[in-house]
C-alpha positions as CSV (number, residue, x, y, z in Angstrom):
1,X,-6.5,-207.9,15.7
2,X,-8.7,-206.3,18.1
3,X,-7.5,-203.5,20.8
4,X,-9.1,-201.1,23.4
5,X,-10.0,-198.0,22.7
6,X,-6.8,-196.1,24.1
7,X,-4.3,-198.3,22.1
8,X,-6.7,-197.8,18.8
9,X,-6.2,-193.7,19.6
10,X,-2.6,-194.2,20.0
11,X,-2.0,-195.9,16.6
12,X,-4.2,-193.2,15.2
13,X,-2.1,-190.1,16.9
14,X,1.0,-191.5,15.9
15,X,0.4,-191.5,12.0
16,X,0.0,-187.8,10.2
17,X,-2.5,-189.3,7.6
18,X,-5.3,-190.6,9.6
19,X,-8.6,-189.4,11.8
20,X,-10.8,-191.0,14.4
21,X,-12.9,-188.0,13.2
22,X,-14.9,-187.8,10.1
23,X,-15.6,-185.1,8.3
24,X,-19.4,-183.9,6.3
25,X,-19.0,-181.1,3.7
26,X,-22.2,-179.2,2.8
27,X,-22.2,-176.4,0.0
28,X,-24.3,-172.9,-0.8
29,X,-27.4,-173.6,-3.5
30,X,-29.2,-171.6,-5.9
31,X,-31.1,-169.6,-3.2
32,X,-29.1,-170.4,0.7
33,X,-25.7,-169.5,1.3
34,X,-23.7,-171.9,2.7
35,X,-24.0,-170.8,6.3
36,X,-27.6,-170.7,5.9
37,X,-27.2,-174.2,4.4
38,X,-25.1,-175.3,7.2
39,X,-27.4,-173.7,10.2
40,X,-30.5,-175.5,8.6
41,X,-28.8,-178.6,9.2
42,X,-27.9,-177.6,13.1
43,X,-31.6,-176.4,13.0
44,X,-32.9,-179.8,12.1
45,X,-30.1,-181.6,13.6
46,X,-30.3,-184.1,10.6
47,X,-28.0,-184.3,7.5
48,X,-30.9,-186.0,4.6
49,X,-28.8,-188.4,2.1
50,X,-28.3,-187.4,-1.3
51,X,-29.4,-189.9,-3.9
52,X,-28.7,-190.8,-7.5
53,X,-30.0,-188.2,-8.9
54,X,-28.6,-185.2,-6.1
55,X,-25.3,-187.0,-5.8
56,X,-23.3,-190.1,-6.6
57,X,-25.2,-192.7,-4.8
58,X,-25.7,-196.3,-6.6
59,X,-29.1,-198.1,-5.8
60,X,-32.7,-196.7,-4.2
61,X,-30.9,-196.2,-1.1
62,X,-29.8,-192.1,-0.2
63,X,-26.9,-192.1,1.9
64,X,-25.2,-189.4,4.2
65,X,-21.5,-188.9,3.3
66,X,-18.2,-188.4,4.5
67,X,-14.7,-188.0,4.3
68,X,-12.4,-190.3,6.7
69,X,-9.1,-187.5,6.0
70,X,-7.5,-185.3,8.7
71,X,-8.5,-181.2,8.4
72,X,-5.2,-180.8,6.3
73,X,-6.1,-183.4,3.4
74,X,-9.9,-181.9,3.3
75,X,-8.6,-178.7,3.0
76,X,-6.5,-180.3,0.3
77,X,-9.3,-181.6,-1.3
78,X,-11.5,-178.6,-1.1
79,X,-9.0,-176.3,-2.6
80,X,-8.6,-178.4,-5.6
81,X,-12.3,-179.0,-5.9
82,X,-12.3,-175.1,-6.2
83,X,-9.3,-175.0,-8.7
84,X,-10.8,-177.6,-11.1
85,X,-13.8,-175.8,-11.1
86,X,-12.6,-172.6,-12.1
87,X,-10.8,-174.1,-15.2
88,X,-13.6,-176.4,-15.7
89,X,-17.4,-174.5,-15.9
90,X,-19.4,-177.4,-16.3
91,X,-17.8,-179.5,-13.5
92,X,-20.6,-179.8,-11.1
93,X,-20.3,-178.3,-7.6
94,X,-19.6,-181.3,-5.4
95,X,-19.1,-179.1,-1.6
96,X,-17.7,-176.1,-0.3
97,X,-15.5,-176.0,3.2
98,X,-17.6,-175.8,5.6
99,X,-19.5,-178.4,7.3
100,X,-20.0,-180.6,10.6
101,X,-17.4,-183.2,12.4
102,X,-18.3,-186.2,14.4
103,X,-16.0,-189.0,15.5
104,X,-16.0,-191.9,14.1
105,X,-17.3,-194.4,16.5
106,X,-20.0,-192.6,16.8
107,X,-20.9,-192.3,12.8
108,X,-20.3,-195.9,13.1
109,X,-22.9,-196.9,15.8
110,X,-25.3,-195.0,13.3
111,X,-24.9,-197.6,10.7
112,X,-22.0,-195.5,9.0
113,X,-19.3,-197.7,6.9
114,X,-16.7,-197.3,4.4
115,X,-17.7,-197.4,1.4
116,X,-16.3,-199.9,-1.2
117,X,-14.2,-198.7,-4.3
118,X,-14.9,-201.0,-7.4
119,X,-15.8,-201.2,-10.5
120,X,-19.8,-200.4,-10.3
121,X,-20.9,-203.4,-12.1
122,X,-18.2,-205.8,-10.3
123,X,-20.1,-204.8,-7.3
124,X,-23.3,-204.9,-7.4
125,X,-22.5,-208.8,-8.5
126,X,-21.4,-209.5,-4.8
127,X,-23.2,-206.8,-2.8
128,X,-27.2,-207.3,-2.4
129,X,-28.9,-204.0,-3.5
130,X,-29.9,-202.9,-0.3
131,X,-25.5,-202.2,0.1
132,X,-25.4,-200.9,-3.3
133,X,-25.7,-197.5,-1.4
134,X,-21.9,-198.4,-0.4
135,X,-20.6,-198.4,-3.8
136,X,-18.4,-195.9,-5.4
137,X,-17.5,-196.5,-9.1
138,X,-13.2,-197.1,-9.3
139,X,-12.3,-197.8,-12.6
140,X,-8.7,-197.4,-13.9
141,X,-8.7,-199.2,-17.2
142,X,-9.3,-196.3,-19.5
143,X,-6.2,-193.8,-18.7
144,X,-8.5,-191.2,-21.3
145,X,-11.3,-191.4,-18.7
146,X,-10.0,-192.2,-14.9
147,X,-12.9,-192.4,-12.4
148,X,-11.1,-192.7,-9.0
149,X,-12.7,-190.7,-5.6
150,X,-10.7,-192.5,-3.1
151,X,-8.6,-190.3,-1.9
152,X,-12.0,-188.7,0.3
153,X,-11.3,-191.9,1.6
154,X,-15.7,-191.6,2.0
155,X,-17.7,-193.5,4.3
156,X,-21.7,-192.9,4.4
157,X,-24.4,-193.2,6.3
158,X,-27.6,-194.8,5.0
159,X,-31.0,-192.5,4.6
160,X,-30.2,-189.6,7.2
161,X,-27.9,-189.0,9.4
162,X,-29.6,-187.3,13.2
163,X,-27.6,-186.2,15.9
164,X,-27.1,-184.0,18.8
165,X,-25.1,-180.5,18.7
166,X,-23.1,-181.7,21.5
167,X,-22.1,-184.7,19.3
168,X,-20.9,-182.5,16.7
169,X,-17.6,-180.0,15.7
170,X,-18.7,-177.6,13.5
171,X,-16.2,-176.9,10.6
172,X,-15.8,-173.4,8.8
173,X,-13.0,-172.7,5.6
174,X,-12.0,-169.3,7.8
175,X,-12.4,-167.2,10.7
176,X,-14.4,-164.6,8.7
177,X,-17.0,-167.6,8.4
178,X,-17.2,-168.3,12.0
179,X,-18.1,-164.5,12.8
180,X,-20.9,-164.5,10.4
181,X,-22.2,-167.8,11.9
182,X,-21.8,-166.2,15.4
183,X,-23.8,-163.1,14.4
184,X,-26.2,-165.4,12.7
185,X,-27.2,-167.4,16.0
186,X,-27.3,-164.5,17.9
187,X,-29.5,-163.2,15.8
188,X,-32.0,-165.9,15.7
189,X,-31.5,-166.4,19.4
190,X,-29.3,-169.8,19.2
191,X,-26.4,-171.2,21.3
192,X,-25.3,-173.6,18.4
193,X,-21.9,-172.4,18.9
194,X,-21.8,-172.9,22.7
195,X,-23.7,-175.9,22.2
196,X,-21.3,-178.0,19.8
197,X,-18.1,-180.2,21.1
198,X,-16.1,-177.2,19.4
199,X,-15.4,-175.1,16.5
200,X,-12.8,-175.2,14.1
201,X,-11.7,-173.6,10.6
202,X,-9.5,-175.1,7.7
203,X,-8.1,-172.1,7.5
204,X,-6.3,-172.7,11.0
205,X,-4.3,-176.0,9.5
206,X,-3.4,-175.7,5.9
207,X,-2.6,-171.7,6.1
């Protein structure tokens, strides 16, 4: 069933667990903080794909992702990403929250889809390789060893991701994050915060 755009907001507004918005998490590395990680990308104004090898992503193809969850769940998310880590030391670093928003539309006129949950060797059976980019291993026949990721609900983007600040809402864990970024453009003579459809903090819905 197809509807107009006003009627597809109102089905979305009405129901707590969805988003015409999606959401990209970025983390801190070895050597960049994760503002610093975050203003490189505004400085750029690309997000670059991770691959097999930096990420999850099946095939040759890097892909951009996100996660199609309102602020509340990706908080949720986030703060167990944290907790598991802590009790788990080798469990690899997957994002921190902070990051950029764009609606959805938009991610999808960029070639952005959902991604499809399966069993990684199911799908590559019925995908061609060039959409094995779109795969995210779901298995659930070995209760000892679980692999399931869908509740990031992810879509991606294939290669790179560019954009526009206006197009984008930039996404901090807590105030005290926003500040530094603040004092950070004004340092390096930036508007990005002026610039951007808005600003916004995790902090502000799931505290």
């Amino acid at each position: 069933m197809a509807y107009d755009s006003e009627l597809w907001r109102k089905r979305y507004v009405e129901r707590s667990d969805l988003t015409t918005e999606l959401v990209h998490l970025t983390r801190a590395t070895d050597n960049k903080s994760k503002i610093d990680v975050l203003f490189e990308i505004l400085e750029s104004k690309t997000i670059r794909g991770s691959t097999t090898s930096s990420g999850f992503i099946v095939g040759q193809t890097p892909a951009v992702c996100f996660q199609d969850a309102p602020l509340n769940a990706v908080g949720q998310n986030c703060w167990f990403e944290q907790t598991y880590r802590k009790e788990n030391e080798w469990a690899k670093k997957r994002y921190d929250p902070i990051g950029i928003i764009f609606r959805k539309k938009y991610v999808f006129k960029k070639g952005g889809r959902p991604v499809i949950y399966d069993v990684t060797s199911e799908a590559k059976d019925y995908l061609p390789s060039d959409q094995w980019w779109r795969i995210v291993n779901f298995d659930l026949n070995d209760s000892e060893n679980i692999v399931d990721w869908s509740h990031e609900r992810e879509w991606r983007v294939p290669n790179e991701l560019k954009f526009k600040i206006s197009n984008v809402v930039i996404l901090f864990g807590n105030n005290s994050q926003v500040k530094e970024f603040i004092e950070k453009c004004n340092e390096m003579g930036k508007n990005y915060y002026l610039e951007a459809r808005g600003i916004t903090t995790i902090e502000s819905v799931v505290c």
